[in-house]
C-alpha positions as CSV (number, residue, x, y, z in Angstrom):
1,X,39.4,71.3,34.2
2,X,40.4,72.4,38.3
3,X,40.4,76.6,37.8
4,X,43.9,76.5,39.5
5,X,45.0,74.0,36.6
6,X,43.6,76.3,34.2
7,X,45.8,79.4,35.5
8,X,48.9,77.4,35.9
9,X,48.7,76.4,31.9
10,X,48.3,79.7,31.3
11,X,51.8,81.3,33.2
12,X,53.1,78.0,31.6
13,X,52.8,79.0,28.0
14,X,53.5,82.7,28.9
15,X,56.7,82.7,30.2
16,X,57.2,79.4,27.4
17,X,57.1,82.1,25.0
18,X,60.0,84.0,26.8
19,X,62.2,81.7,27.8
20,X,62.5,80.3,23.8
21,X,64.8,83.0,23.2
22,X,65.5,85.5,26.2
23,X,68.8,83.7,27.3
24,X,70.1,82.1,24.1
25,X,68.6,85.4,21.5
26,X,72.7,87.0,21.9
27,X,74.7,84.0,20.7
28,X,72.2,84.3,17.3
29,X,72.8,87.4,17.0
30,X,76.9,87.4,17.3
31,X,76.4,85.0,14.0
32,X,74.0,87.4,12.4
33,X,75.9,90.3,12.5
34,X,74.3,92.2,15.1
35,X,76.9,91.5,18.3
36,X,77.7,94.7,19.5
37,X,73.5,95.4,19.7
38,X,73.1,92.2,21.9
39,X,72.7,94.9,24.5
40,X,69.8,97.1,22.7
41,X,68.1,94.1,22.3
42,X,67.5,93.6,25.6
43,X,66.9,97.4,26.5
44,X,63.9,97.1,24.0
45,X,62.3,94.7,26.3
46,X,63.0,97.6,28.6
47,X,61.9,100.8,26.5
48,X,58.8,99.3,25.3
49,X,58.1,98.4,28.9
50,X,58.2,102.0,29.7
51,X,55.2,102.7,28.1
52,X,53.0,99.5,26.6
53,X,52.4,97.6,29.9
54,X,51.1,100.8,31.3
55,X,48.8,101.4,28.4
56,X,47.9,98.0,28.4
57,X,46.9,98.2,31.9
58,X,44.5,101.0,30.9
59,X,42.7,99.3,28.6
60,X,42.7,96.1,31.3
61,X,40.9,98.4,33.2
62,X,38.6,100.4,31.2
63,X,37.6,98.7,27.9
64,X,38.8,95.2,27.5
65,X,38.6,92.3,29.8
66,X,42.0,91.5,31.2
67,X,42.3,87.5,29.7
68,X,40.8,88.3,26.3
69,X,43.6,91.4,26.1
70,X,46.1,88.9,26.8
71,X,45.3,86.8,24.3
72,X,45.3,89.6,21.7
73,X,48.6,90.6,22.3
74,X,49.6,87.8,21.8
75,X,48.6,87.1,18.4
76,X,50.4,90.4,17.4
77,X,53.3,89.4,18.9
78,X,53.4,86.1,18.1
79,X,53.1,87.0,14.1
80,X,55.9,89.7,14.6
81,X,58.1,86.8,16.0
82,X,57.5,84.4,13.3
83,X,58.6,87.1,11.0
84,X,61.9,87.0,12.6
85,X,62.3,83.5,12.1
86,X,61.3,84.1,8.2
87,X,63.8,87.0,8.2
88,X,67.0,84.4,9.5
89,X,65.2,81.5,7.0
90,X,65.4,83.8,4.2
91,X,69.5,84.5,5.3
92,X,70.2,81.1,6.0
93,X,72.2,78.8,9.1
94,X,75.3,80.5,10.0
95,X,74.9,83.6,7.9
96,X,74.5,87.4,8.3
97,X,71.2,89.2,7.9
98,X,70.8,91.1,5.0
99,X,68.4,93.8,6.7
100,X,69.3,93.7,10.0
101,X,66.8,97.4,10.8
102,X,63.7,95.0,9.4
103,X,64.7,92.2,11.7
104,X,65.2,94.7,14.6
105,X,61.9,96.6,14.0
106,X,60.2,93.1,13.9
107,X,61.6,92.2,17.3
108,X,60.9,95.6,18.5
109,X,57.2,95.2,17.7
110,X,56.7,91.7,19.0
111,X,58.0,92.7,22.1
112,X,56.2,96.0,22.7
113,X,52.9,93.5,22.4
114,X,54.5,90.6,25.0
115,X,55.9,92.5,27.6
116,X,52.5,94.0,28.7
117,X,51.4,90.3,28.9
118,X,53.8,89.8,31.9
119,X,51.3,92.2,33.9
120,X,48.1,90.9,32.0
121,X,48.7,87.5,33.4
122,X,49.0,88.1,36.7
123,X,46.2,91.2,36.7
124,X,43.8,87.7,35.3
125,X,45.4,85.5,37.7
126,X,44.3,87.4,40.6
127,X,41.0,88.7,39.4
128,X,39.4,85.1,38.8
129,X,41.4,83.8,42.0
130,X,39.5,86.6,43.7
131,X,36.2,86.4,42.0
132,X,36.0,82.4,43.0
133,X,36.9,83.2,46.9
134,X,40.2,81.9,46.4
135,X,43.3,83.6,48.9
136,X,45.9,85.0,46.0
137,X,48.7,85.1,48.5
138,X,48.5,81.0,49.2
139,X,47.0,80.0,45.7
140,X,48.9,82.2,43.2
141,X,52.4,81.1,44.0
142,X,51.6,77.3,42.9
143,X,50.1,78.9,40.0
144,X,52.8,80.7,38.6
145,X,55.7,78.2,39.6
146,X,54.1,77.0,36.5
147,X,55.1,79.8,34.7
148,X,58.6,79.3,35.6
149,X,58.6,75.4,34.5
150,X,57.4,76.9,31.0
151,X,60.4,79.1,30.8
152,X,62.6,75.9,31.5
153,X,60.9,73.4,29.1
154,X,61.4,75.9,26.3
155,X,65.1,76.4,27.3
156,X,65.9,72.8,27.4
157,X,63.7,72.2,24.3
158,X,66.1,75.0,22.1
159,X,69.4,73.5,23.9
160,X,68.5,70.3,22.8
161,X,67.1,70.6,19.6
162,X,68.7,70.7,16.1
163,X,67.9,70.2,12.9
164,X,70.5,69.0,10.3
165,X,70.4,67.3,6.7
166,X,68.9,64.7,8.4
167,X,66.0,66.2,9.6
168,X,64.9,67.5,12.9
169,X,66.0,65.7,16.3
170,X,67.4,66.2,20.1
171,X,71.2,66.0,21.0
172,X,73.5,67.2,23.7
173,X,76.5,67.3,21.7
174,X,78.3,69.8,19.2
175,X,75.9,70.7,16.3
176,X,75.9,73.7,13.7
177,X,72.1,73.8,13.8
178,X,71.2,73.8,17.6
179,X,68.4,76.1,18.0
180,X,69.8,77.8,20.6
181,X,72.5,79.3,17.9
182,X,70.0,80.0,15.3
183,X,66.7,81.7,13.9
184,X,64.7,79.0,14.8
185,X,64.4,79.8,19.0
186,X,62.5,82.6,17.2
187,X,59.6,80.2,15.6
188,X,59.2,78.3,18.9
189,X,58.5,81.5,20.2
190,X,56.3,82.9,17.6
191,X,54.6,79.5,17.9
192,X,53.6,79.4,21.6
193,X,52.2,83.0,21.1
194,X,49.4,81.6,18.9
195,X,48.5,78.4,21.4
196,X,48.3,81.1,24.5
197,X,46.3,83.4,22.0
198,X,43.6,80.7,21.4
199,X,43.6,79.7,25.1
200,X,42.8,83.0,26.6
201,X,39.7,82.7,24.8
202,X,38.7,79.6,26.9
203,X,39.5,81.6,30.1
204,X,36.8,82.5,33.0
205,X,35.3,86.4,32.9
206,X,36.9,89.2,34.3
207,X,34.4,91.7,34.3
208,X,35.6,95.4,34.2
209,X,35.3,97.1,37.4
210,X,32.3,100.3,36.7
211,X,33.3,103.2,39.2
212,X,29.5,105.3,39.5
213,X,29.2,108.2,39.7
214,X,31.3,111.6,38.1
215,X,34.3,110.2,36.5
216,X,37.4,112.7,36.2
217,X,39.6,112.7,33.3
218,X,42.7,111.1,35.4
219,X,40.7,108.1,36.2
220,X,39.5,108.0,32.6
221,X,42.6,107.6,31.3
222,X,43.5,105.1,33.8
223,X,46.5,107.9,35.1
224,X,45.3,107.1,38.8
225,X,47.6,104.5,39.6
226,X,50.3,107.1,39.2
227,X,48.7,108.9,43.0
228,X,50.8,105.9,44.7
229,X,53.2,107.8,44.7
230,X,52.2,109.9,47.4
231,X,52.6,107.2,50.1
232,X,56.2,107.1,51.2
233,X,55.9,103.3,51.2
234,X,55.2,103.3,47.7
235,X,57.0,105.8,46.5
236,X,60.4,104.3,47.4
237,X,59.2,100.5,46.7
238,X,58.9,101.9,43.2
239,X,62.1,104.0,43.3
240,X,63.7,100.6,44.4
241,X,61.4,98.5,41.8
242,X,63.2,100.4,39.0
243,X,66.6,100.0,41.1
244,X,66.6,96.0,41.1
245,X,65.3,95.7,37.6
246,X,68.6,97.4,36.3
247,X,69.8,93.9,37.5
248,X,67.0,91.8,35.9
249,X,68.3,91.8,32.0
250,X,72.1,91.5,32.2
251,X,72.4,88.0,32.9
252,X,69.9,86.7,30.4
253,X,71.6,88.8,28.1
254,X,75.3,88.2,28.4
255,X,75.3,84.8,30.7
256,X,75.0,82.9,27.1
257,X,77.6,84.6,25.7
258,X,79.7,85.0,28.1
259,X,79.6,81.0,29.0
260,X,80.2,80.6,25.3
261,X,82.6,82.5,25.4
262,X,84.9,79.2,26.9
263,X,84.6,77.2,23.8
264,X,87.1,80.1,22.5
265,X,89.7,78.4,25.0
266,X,91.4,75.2,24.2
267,X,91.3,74.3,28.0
268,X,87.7,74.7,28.2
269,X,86.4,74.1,24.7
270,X,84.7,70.5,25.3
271,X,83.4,71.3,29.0
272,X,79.3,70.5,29.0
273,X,79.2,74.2,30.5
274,X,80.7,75.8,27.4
275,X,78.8,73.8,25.0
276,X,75.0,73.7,26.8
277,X,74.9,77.3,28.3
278,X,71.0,77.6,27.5
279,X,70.8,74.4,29.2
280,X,73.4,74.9,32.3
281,X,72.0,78.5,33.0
282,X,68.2,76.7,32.8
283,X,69.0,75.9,36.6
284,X,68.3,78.9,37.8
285,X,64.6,78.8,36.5
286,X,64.9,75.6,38.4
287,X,65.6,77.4,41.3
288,X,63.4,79.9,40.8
289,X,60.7,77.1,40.5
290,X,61.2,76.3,43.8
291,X,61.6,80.0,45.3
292,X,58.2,80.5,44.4
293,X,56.8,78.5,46.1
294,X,58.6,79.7,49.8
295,X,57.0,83.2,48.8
296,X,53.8,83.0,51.1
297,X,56.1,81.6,54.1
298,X,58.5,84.5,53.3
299,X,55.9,86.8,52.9
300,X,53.8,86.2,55.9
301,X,56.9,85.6,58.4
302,X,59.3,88.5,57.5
303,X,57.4,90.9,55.3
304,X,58.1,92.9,52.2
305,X,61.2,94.9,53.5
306,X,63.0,91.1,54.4
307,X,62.1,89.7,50.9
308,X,63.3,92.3,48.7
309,X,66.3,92.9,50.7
310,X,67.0,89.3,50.7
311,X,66.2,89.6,46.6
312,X,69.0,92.5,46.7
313,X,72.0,90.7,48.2
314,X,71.1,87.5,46.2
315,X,71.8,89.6,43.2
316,X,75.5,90.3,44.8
317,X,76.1,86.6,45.0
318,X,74.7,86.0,41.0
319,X,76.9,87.9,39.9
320,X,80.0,87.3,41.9
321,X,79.8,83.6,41.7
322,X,79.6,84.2,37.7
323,X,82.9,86.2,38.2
324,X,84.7,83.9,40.4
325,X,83.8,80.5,38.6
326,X,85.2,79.1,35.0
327,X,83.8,75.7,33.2
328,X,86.1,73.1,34.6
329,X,86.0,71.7,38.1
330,X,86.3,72.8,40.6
331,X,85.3,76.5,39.0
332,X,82.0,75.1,37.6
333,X,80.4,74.8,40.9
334,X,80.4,79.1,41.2
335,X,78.2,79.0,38.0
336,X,76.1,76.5,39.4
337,X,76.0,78.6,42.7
338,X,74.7,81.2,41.0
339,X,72.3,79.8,38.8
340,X,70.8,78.4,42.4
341,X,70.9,82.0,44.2
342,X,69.3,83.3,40.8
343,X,65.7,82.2,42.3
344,X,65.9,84.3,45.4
345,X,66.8,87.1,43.4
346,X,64.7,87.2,41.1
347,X,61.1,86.0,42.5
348,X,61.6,87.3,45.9
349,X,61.4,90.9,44.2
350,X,59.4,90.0,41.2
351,X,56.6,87.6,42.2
352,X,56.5,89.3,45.9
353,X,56.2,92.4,44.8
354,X,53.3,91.6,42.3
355,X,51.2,90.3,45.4
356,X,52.3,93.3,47.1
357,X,50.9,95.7,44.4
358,X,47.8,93.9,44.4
359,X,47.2,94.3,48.1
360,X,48.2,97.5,48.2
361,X,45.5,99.2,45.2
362,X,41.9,99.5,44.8
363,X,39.9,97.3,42.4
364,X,39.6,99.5,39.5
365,X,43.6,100.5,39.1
366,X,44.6,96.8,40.1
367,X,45.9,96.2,36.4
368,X,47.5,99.9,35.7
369,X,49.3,99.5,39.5
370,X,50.7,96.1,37.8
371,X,51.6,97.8,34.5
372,X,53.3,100.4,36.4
373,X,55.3,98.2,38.7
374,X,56.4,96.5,35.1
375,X,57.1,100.4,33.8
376,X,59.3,100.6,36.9
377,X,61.0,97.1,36.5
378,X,61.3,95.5,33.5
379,X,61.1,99.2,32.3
380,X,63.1,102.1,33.3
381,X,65.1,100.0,35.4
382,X,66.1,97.3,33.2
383,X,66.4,99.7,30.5
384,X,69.0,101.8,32.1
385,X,70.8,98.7,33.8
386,X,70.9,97.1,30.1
387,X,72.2,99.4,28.5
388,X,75.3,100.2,31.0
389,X,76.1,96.8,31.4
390,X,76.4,96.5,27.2
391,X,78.7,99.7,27.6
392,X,80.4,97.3,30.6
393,X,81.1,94.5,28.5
394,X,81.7,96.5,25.4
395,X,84.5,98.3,27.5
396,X,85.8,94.9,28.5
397,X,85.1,92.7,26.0
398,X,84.9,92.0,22.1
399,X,84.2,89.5,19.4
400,X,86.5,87.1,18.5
401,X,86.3,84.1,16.1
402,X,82.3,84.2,16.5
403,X,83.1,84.0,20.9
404,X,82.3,87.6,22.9
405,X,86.3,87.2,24.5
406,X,87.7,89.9,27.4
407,X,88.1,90.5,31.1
408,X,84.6,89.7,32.2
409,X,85.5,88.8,35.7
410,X,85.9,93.1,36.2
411,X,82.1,93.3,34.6
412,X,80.8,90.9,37.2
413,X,82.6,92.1,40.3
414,X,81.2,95.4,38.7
415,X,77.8,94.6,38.8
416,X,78.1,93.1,42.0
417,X,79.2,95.9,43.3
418,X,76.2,98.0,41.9
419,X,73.4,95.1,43.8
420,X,75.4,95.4,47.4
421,X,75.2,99.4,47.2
422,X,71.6,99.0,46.2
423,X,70.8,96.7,48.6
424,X,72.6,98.2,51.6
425,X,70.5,101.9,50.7
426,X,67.0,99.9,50.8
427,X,68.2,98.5,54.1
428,X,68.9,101.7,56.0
429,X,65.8,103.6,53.8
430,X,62.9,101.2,53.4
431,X,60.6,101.2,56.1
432,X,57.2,99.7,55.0
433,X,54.2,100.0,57.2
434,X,54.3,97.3,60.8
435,X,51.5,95.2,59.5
436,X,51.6,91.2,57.8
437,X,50.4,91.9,54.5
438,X,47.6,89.6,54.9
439,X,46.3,92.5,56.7
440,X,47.0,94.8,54.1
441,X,43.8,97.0,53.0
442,X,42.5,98.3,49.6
């Protein structure tokens, strides 16, 4: 099989995995008792990104090879997962869990082991890219579009789905047992773990970089990435790394529920919107599909400082089209609107700034710089923007009749807000160094 092919099945059943649950995961748990969390569940995915992709990124570096690590984390996370679907099994459709701290320490473990997996796969991306003479910032992009056609497949797949007396089948109309209500977006997820788990092991070599010479205790424990922080440019592309992520998490965890939310309302009950928000908010992975792909034009034309700022203000359109916009037409066309800008924001930062680390670090940290640009992310910065939105929407909202009901127009205007300050501070503040980053060196 073509290397490039090889790589792009690989970012397909990795972000497969995620995108089973990440945007449907807080209507399941309205039904099973655990509503008012919907927001903790997402900051996990933030704490344990504090730490594990960092550590993960250590042992990338040091001890074991980047692809087969991967896969390993995987399995764990994978079986953790699957024990979440046995937890909601064992409760039942429609019903309450019974231990709701088992179920949350189960989550909690499966995603400490995935989200260093985010970094893994693109530290092994690059590294066999690299090691076959291939140009990262022209062949990775195609690559990990793939990645984002995963994440779609596996949202459609749990929109669609349902099981019933009847057995198992597909339908886009009202059903109690639609995956993307219940438990079982949980065993899809678990599932696709184990696949990716045994494919790693099929993957090229990447051999561990060996530094000679007098090793110091800093480098040992793979600490050095940590010394970008004395370059201005780095230092505030991280400050700002942890500033967009507080964005990253609070529409996949409150878009579903909040476009839910409209079956509550007589007017809007039967709109496709209300009734197919997995599938209607699947469009901006659509989008982001496409974004990806305009990364190395974007890249190579404007530079870092253009992308991410362009990543910033997209955020204040996500968010303000979400507020303005409602399930009937003419309104529907806002959510659609933001579903489209969703791909700017999110890969112009994301995916850019991953090529960015790489060509910014030396060999041997290439996989702790990537864990720590996930710390900074998808970690402190998604985290903290997580857990203020749930205190947003708990402020603003509550649950009603099994529908999270309220004023959520004030919690979008108010996280718009929060992206345009962001984004006009990196503006005046930012200044990267006058060089294309194809020029960029180690």
């Amino acid at each position: 099989m073509n290397l490039k092919v090889r790589l792009a099945v690989m970012n397909f059943l990795e972000f497969a995995v995620w995108g089973a649950y990440l945007t449907c995961m807080g209507n399941y748990l309205g039904i099973a008792g655990l509503g008012d969390n919907i927001s903790w569940f997402y900051a996990i995915q933030g704490i344990v990104s504090i730490f594990m992709p960092t550590l993960m990124g250590i042992v990338a570096d040091k001890y074991i090879q980047p692809q087969r690590l991967l896969g390993l984390c995987h399995l764990v996370a994978g079986g953790f997962m699957i024990g979440c679907w046995w937890m909601g099994e064992q409760a039942g459709f429609g019903n309450e869990l019974t231990d709701k701290s088992l179920f949350i320490a189960l989550y909690t473990l499966s995603v400490a082991f995935y989200m260093p997996t985010i970094a893994l796969t693109n530290t092994a991306a690059f590294t066999i890219l690299k090691n076959n003479n291939l140009d990262t910032v022209k062949d990775f992009p195609p690559i990990r579009v793939l990645g984002t056609v995963g994440f779609i497949a596996t949202m459609w797949f749990v929109n669609c789905a349902f099981i019933d007396d009847s057995g198992f089948g597909f339908t886009l109309g009202e059903n109690a047992h639609k995956f993307q209500y219940t438990y079982l977006q949980f065993l899809v997820s678990g599932v696709l773990s184990l696949v990716l788990f045994a494919y790693c092991f099929t993957l090229p070599e990447c051999k561990l970089e060996k530094k000679e010479g007098k090793v110091s205790l800093v480098e040992t424990l793979g600490l050095n990435a940590f010394k970008l922080f004395k370059r201005r440019q780095m230092a505030l592309f991280f400050i700002f790394s942890a500033l967009l992520g507080m964005c990253l998490q609070v529409t996949n965890g409150f878009a579903g529920p909040f476009l839910t939310s409209f079956k509550g309302i007589p007017e809007f009950a039967d709109t496709f919107a209300a009734n197919n928000a997995t599938m209607l908010t699947s469009i901006s992975q659509i989008s982001e599909a496409l974004c990806i792909l305009m990364i190395p034009f974007f890249l190579k034309r404007f530079g870092i400082k253009v992308v991410m700022m362009m990543s910033l203000f997209a955020w204040v359109f996500r968010f303000g089209f979400f507020g303005i916009g409602d399930p009937a037409m003419p309104g529907v066309i806002f959510f659609i609107l933001s579903c489209i800008v969703y791909g700017v924001a999110f890969d112009f930062f994301n995916v850019s700034g991953g090529i960015f680390v790489d060509q910014e670090c030396a060999p041997d940290i290439k996989a702790s710089a990537q864990g720590l640009f996930m710390m900074m992310t998808n970690g402190l910065g998604a985290t903290i923007g997580t857990l203020a939105a749930g205190e947003i929407v708990n402020a603003y909202c509550s649950w009603e009749g099994g529908y999270l009901v309220g004023d959520w127009q004030s919690c979008w205007f108010t996280f718009a807000a929060f992206a345009l300050v962001v984004g006009i501070t990196f503006a005046i503040v930012f200044k990267p160094e006058k060089k294309p980053i194809t020029e960029i060196k180690h």
